[in-house]
N, C-alpha and C positions, 0 to 999 in steps of 0.2 A: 208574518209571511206576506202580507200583501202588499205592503213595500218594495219587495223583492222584485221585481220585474224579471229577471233572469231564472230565479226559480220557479215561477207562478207559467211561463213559456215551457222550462222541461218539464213540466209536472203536465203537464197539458200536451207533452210530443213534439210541438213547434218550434221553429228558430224565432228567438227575438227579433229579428226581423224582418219578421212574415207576417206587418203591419195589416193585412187583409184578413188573416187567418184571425189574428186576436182580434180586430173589429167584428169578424162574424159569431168568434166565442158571446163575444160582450155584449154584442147586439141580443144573441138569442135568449142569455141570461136576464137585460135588463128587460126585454119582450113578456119571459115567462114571468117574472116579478109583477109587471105592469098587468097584466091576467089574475093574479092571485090578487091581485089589491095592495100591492105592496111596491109603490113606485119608488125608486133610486135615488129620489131625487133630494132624498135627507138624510143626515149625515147616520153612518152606521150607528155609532152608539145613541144615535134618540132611541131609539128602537130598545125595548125589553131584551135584555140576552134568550129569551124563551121563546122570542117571537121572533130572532136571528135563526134561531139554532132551527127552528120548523119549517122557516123559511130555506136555509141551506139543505133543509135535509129533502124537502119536498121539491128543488129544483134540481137535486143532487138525482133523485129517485127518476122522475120525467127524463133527465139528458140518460140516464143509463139503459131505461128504457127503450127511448128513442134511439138512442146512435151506441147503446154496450157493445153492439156485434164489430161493431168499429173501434170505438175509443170510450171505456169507461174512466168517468170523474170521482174522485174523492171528495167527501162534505167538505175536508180541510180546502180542497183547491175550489171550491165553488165559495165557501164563506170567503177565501180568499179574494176571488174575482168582485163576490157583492162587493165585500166593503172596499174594494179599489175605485168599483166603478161606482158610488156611494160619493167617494172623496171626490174623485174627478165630476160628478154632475155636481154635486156644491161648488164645491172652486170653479167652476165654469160660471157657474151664476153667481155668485161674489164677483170673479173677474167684470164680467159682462154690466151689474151696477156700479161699481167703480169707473167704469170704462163711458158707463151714460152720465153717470155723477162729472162726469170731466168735460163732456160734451157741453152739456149744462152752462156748469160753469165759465166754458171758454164764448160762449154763445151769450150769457149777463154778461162775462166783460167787453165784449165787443157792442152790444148793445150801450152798454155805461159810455163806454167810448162816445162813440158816435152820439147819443145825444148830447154829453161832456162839450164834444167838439164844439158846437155852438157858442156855446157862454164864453170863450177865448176869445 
């Protein structure tokens, strides 16, 4: 389900894009994680399925609390959101050393150059 971007939106009441709305869902999930000791920022399955399942259920419990008179969430749609917003903080940081890896790189060979240029 957390692939689903279309269902993970109706399951939550939102239109797909209500790019604001889902920023504030994601924000206040990855916030309440960051609180419990359990930051986002590794991939879902490192994590124990025991210590998934306690963690959706414990952030599942807090948002119902806080905002049921309004919008309550299901464990499935909140394990949903972690392990999306799980994936997307990994690949952002793979992206981002990839992205320095190249800078690098392009930075020795300009370097190479330039002293190169000499010896010609």
């Amino acid at each position: 389900m957390y692939k689903d971007r279309l269902r993970i939106c109706r399951l939550l009441g939102i239109s797909n894009n209500d790019h604001a709305v889902v920023n504030d869902y994601r924000d206040w999930i990855e916030n309440d994680c960051i609180r419990r000791g359990k930051p986002l920022s590794v991939l879902y399955t490192s994590r124990m399925d025991t210590e998934n399942y306690e963690l959706g259920r414990s952030v599942t419990n807090k948002w119902n609390r806080q905002y049921g008179d309004k919008k309550t969430l299901s464990e499935d749609t909140i394990w949903a959101l972690i392990h999306r917003i799980s994936l997307d903080n990994v690949r952002n940081v793979a992206t981002k050393a990839k992205r320095r890896m190249a800078k690098v790189w392009l930075l020795n060979c300009h370097l190479w150059l330039e002293c190169n240029m000499f010896l010609w």
